[in-house]
One Martini backbone bead per residue (centre of mass of N, CA, C, O) as a GRO file, in nm:
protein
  257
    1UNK     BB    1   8.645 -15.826  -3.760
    2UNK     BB    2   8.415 -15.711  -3.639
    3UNK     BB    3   8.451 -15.805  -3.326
    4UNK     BB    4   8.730 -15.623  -3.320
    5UNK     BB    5   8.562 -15.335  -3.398
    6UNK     BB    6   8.413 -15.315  -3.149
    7UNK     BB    7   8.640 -15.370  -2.944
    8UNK     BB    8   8.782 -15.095  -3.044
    9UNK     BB    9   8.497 -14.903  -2.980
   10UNK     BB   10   8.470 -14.973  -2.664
   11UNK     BB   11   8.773 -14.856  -2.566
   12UNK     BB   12   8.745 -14.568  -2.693
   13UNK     BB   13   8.512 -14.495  -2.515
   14UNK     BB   14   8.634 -14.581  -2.230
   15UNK     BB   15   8.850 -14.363  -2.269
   16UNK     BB   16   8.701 -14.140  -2.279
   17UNK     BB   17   8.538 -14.113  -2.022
   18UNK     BB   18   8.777 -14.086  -1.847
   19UNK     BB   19   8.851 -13.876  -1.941
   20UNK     BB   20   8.590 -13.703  -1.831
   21UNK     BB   21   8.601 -13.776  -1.559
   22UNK     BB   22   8.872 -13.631  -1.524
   23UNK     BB   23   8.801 -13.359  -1.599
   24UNK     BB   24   8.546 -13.296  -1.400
   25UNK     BB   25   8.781 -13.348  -1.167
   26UNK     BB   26   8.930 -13.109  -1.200
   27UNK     BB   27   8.741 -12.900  -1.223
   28UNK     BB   28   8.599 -12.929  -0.939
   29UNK     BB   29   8.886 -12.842  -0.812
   30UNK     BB   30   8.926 -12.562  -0.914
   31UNK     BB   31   8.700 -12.482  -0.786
   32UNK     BB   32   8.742 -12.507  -0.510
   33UNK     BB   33   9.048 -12.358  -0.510
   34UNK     BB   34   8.892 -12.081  -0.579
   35UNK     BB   35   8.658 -12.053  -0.367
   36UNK     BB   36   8.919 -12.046  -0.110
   37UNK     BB   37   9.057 -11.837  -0.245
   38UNK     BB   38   8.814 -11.633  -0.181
   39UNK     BB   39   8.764 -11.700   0.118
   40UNK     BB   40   9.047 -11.621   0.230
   41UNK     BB   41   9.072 -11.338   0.130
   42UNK     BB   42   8.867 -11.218   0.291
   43UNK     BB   43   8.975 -11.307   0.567
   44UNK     BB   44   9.200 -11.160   0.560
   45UNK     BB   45   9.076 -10.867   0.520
   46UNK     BB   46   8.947 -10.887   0.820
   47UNK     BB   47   9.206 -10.947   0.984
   48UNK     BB   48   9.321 -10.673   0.935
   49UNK     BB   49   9.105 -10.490   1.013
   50UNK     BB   50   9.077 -10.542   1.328
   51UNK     BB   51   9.319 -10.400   1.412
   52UNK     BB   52   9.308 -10.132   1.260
   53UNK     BB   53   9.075 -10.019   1.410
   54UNK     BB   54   9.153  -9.966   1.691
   55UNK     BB   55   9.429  -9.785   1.619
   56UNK     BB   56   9.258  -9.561   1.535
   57UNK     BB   57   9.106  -9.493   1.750
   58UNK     BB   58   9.373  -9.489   1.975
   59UNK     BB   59   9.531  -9.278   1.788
   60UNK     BB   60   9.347  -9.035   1.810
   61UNK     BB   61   9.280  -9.050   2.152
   62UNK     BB   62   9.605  -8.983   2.189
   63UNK     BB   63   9.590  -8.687   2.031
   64UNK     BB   64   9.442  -8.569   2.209
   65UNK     BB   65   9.428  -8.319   2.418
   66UNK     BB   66   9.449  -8.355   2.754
   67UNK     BB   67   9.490  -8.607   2.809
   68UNK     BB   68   9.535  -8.867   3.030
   69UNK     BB   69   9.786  -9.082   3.118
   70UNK     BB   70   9.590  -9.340   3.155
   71UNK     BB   71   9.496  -9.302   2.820
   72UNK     BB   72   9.769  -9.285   2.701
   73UNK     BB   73   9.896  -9.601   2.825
   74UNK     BB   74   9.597  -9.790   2.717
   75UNK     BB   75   9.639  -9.696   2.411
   76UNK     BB   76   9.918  -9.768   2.343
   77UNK     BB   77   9.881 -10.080   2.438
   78UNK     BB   78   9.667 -10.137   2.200
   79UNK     BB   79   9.838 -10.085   1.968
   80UNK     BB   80  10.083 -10.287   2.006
   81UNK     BB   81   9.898 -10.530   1.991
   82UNK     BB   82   9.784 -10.513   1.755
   83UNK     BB   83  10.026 -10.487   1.583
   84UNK     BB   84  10.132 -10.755   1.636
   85UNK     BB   85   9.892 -10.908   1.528
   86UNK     BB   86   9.999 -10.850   1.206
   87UNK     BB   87  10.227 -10.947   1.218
   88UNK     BB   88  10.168 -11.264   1.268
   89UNK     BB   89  10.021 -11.191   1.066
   90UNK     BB   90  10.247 -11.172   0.798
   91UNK     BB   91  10.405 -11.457   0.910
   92UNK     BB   92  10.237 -11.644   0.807
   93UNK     BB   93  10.206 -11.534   0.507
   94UNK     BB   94  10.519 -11.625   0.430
   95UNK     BB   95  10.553 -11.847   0.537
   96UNK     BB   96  10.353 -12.032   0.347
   97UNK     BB   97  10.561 -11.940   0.136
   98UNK     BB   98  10.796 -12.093   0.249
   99UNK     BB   99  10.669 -12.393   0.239
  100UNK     BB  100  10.598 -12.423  -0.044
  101UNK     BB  101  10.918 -12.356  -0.130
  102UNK     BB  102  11.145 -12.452   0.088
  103UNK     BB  103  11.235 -12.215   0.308
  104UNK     BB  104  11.203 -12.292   0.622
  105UNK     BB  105  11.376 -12.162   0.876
  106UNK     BB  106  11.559 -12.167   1.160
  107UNK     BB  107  11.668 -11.916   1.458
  108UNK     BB  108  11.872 -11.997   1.648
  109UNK     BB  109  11.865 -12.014   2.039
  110UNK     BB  110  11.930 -11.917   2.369
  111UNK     BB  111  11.595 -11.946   2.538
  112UNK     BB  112  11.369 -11.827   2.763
  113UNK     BB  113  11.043 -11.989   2.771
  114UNK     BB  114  10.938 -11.812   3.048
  115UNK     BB  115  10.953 -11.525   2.924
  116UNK     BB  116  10.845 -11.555   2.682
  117UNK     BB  117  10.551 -11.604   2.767
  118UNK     BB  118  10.512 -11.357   2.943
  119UNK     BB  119  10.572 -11.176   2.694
  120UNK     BB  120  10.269 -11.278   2.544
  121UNK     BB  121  10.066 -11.219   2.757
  122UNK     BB  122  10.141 -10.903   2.804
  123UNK     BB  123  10.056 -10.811   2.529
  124UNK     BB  124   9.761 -10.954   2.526
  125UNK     BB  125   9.574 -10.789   2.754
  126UNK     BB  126   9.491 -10.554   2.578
  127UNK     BB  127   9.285 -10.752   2.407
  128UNK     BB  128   9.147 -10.898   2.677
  129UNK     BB  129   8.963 -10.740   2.936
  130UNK     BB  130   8.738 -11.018   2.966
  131UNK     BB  131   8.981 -11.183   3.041
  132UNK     BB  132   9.169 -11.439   3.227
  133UNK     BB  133   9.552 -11.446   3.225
  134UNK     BB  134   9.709 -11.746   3.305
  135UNK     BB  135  10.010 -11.850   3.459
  136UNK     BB  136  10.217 -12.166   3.454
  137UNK     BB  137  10.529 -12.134   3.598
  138UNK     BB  138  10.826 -12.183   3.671
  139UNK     BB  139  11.069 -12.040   3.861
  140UNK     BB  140  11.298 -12.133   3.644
  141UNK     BB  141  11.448 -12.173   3.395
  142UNK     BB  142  11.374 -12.261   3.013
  143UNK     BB  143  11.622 -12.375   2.837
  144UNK     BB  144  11.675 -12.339   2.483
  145UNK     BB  145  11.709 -12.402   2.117
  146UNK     BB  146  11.588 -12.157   1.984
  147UNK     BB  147  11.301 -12.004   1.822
  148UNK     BB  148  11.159 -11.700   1.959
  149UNK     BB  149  11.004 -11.600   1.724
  150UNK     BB  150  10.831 -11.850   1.668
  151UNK     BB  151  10.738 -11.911   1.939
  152UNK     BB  152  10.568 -11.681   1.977
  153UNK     BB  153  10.393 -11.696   1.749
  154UNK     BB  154  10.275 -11.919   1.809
  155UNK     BB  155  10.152 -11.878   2.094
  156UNK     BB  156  10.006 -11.633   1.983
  157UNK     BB  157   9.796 -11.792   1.790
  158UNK     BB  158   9.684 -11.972   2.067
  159UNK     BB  159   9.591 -11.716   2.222
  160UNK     BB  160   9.384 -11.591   1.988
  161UNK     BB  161   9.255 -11.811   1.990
  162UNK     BB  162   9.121 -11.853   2.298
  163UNK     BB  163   8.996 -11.552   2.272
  164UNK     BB  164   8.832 -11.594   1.997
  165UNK     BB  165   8.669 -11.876   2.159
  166UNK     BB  166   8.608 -11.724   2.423
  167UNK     BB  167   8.425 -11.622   2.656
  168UNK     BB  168   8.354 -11.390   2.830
  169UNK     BB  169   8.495 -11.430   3.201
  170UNK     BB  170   8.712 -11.628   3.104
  171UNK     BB  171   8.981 -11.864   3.138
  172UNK     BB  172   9.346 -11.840   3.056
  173UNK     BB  173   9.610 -12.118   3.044
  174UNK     BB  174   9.902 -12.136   3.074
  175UNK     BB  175  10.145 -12.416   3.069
  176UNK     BB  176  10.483 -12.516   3.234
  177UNK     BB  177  10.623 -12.804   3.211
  178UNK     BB  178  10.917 -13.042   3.315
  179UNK     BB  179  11.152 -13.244   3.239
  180UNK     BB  180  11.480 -13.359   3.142
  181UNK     BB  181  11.367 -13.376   2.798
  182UNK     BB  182  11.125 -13.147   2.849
  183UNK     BB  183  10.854 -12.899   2.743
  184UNK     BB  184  10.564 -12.825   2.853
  185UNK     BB  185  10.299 -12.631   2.655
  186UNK     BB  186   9.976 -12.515   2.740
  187UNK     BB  187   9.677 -12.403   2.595
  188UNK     BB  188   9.350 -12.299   2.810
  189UNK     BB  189   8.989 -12.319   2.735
  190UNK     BB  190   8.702 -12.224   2.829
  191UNK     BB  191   8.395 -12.426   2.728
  192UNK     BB  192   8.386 -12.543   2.436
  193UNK     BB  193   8.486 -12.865   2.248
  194UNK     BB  194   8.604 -12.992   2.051
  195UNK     BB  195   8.561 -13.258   1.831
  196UNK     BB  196   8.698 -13.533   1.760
  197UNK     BB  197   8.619 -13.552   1.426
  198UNK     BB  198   8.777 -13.247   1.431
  199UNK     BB  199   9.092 -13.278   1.457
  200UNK     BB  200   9.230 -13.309   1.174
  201UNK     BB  201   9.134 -13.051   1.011
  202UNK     BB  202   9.313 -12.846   1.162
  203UNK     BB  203   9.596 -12.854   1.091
  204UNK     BB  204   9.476 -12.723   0.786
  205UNK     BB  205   9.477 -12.512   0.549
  206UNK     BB  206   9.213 -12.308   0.562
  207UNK     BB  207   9.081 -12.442   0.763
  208UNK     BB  208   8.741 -12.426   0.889
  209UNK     BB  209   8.514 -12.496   1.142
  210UNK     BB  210   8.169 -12.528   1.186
  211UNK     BB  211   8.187 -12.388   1.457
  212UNK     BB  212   8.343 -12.104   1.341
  213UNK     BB  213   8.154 -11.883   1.246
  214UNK     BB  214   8.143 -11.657   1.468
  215UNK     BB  215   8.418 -11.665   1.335
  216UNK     BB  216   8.710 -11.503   1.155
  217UNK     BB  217   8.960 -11.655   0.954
  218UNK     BB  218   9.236 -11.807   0.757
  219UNK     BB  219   9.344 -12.086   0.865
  220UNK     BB  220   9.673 -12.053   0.953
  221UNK     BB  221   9.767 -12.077   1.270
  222UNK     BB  222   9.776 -12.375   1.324
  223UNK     BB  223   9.947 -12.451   1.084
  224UNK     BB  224  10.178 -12.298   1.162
  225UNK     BB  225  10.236 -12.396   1.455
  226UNK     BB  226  10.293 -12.700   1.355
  227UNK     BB  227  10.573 -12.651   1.209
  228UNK     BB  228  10.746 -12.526   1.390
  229UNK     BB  229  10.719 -12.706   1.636
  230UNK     BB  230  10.827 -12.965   1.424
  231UNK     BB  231  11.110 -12.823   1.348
  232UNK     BB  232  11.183 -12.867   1.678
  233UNK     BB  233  11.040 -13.185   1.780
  234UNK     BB  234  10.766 -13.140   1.781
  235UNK     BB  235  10.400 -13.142   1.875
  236UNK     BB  236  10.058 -13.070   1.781
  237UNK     BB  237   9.810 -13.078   2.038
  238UNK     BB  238   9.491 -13.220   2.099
  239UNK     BB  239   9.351 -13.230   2.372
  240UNK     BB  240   9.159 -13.439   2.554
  241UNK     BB  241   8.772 -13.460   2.594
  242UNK     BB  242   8.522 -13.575   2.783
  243UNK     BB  243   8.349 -13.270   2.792
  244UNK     BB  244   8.215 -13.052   2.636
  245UNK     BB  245   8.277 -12.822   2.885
  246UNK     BB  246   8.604 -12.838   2.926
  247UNK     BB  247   8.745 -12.717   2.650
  248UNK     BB  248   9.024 -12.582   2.530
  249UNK     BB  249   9.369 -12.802   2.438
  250UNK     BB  250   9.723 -12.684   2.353
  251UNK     BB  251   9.999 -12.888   2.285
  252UNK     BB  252  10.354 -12.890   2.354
  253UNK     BB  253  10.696 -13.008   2.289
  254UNK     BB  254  11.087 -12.924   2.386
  255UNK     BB  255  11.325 -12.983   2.361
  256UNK     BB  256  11.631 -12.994   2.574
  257UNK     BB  257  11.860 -13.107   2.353
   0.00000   0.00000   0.00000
């Protein structure tokens, strides 16, 4: 009787550990998601000033009385591109609500999507004046059933980061390539190369790596533009590379059929 009285009494402080334990697991799980999104919010908020800021600067400048024509169309196009990039960033932060909630969903059509890279490269370059944005595009349409408004936001996405990591001076290249059944996709920045050991790490929301300190960013870029791809049958690659100095290229297939 006495020993099964402490065994029973052995079993019910095991049952107890086992709850401190898992109370533990749960408080720091909760101190990390909260802390996370704590970080997240300073982000978004840094995130919203960057446009925010030329914005009103050149929409000063564009205000004031007898401007030559070549500042007021300078200040303009940096204008509408600053708030692109506003868009892109509230399309995304939808977006993440929308994926959370299940309810993410692509309005295709049939969309050139050589027309399309080249119009979000020509937005991107009035905020980008010490890169040079090189195209490298058949010459005949490629054509497919896709979300053209989404693979915008995509695009645009893969190229603020190569803009916002990669040193002025340096060249950012799209290309595509086509085969029978697909378009291939890339942007290349040239510079430092993502280490293949953090490339797991990318495309999860919220994280941003070791390595990106010296910008901030929400963290959801690369995760909502991997959804996007993934929506249309395709995927987005951190292509490898043998060398620190080669540079990051992300690309993507998008099915032509």
């Amino acid at each position: 009787m006495q020993v099964q009285r402490e065994k029973s009494q052995e079993e019910e402080m095991q049952a107890l550990r086992r709850q401190v334990d898992e109370l533990t697991a749960t408080n720091l799980l909760l101190q990390e998601q909260l802390a996370r999104k704590e970080q997240f919010n300073a982000m978004i908020a840094h995130e919203l000033r960057n446009p925010l800021s030329p914005i009103i600067i050149y929409a000063q400048m564009v205000g004031r009385p007898a401007q030559r024509a070549e500042t007021i169309q300078r200040g303009t196009k940096i204008i509408v591109s600053q708030a692109r990039r506003l868009v892109r960033l509230v399309d995304d932060l939808l977006d993440n609500a929308r994926l959370s909630s299940g309810q993410f969903a692509l309005v295709r059509e049939m969309c050139d999507v050589v027309v399309l890279t080249k119009e979000i490269v020509e937005q991107l370059r009035p905020i980008a004046p010490h890169h040079t944005l090189q195209v490298e595009v058949p010459d005949a349409p490629v054509i497919g059933n896709w979300d053209s408004g989404r693979l915008q936001q995509a695009l645009g996405n893969l190229l603020d980061n190569a803009i916002k990591y990669s040193d002025p001076e340096t060249t950012i290249t799209v290309r595509i390539i086509t085969t029978p059944d697909v378009a291939h996709i890339s942007v290349h920045n040239q510079g430092t190369s993502i280490p293949s050991a953090e490339s797991s790490e990318l495309f999860r929301p919220y994280v941003r790596l070791k390595g990106a300190n010296r910008q901030r960013g929400s963290g959801l870029g690369l995760y909502i533009t991997k959804c996007i791809i993934e929506a249309h049958g395709g995927m987005l690659r951190l292509e490898p590379h043998t060398a620190e100095s080669q540079g990051t290229t992300f690309s993507f297939d998008l099915p032509l059929h």
